[in-house]
C-alpha positions as CSV (number, residue, x, y, z in Angstrom):
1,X,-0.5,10.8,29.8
2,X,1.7,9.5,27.0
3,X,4.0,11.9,24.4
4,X,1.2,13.0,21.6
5,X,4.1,12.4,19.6
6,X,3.4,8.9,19.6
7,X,-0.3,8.1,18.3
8,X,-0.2,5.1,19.0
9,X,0.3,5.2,23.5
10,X,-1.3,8.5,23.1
11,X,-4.6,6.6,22.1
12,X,-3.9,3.8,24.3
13,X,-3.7,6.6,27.4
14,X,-6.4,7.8,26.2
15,X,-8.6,4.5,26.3
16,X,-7.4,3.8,30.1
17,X,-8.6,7.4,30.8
18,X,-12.1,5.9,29.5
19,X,-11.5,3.1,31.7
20,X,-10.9,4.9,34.8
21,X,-13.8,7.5,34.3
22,X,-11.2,10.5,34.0
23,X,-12.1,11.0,30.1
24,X,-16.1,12.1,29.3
25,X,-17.6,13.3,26.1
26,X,-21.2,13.1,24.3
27,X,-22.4,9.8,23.3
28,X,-23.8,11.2,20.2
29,X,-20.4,13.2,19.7
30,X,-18.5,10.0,20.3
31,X,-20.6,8.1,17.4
32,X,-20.0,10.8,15.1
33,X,-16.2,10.0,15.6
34,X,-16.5,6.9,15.2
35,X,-18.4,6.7,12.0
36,X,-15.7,9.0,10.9
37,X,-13.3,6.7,12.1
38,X,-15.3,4.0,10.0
39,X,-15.2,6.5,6.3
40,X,-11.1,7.0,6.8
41,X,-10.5,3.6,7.8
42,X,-11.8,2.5,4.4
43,X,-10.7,5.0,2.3
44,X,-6.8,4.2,3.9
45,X,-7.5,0.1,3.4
46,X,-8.6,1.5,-0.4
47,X,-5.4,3.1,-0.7
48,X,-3.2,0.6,1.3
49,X,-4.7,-1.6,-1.5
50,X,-3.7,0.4,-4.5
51,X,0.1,1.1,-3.1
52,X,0.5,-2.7,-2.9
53,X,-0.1,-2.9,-6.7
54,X,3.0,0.1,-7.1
55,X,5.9,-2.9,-6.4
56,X,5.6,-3.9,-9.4
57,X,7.2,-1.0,-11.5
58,X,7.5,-1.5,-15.3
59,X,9.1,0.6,-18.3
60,X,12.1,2.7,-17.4
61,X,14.5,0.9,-19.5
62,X,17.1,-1.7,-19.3
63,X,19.9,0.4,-17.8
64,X,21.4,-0.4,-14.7
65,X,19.7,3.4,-14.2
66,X,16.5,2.3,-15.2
67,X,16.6,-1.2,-13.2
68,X,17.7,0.8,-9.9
69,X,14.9,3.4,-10.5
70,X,12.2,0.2,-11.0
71,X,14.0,-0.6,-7.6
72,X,14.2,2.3,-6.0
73,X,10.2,3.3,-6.6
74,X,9.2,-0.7,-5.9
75,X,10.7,-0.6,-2.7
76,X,9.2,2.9,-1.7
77,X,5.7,1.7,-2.3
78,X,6.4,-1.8,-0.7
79,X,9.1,-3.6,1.5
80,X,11.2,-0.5,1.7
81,X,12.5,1.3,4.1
82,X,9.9,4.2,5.6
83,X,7.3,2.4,2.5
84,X,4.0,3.9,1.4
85,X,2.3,0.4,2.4
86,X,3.9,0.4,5.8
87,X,3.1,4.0,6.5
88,X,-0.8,3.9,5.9
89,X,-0.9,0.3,7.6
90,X,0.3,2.7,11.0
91,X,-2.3,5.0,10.2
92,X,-4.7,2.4,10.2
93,X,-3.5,1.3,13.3
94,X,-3.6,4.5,14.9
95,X,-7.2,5.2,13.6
96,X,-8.4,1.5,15.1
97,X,-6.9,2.8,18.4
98,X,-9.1,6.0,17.9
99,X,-12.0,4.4,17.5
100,X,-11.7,2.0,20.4
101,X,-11.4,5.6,22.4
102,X,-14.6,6.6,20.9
103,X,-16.7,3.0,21.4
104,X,-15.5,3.2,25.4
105,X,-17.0,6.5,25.4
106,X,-20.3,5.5,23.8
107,X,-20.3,2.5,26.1
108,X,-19.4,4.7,28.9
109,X,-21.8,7.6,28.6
110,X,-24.4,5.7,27.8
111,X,-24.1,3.5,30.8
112,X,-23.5,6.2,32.9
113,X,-27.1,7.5,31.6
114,X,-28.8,4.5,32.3
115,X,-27.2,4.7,36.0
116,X,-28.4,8.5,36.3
117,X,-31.8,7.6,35.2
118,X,-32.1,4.3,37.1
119,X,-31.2,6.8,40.4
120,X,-33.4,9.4,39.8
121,X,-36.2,6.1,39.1
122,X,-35.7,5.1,42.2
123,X,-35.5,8.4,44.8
124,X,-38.6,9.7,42.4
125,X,-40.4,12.7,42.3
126,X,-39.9,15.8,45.0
């Protein structure tokens, strides 16, 4: 399995896992994630939203200080190196990579019931 210190290949192992039937949990469990997956995905794209609108930094004078501050503070909300904008876009991406996790598992489980049920259908009653 991948470094947990990377997000990003740690959710992608963990989606092959689905894949390969050596990752299980609760359909019902599953969809809870993922509707929580759903809330924090739009509250981030809210707030992705709003730190876009920080580039454009006004007031602080017309200092070579207060230009370079405007700067400085632009560049950390967008374009920037290590930028508010660029930092919740990866937590968006790592949240999307989530809920893939969690659909797989929904589609997993519950296709794994109807197999169970469709088996027990067919041997029937003892």
């Amino acid at each position: 399995m991948a470094d947990p210190g990377e997000p990003l290949t740690y959710w992608q192992s963990l989606a092959l896992a689905v894949d390969e039937g050596n990752l299980y949990l609760d359909s019902a469990v599953a969809r809870a994630c993922s509707n929580a997956c759903d809330v924090y995905l739009a509250k981030l794209e809210v707030h992705r939203s709003k730190a876009k609108e920080l580039a454009n930094v006004r007031g602080l004078g017309e200092f070579d200080s207060g230009k370079d501050l405007r700067r400085i503070f632009s560049e950390k909300a967008v374009g920037g190196e290590n930028n508010l904008v660029d930092v919740l876009q990866s937590h968006i991406d790592v949240v999307e990579k989530m809920k893939i996790v969690f659909q797989k598992l929904i589609v997993d489980t519950e296709g794994q019931d109807r197999e169970n049920a469709a088996g027990l259908g067919l041997a029937g009653p003892k």
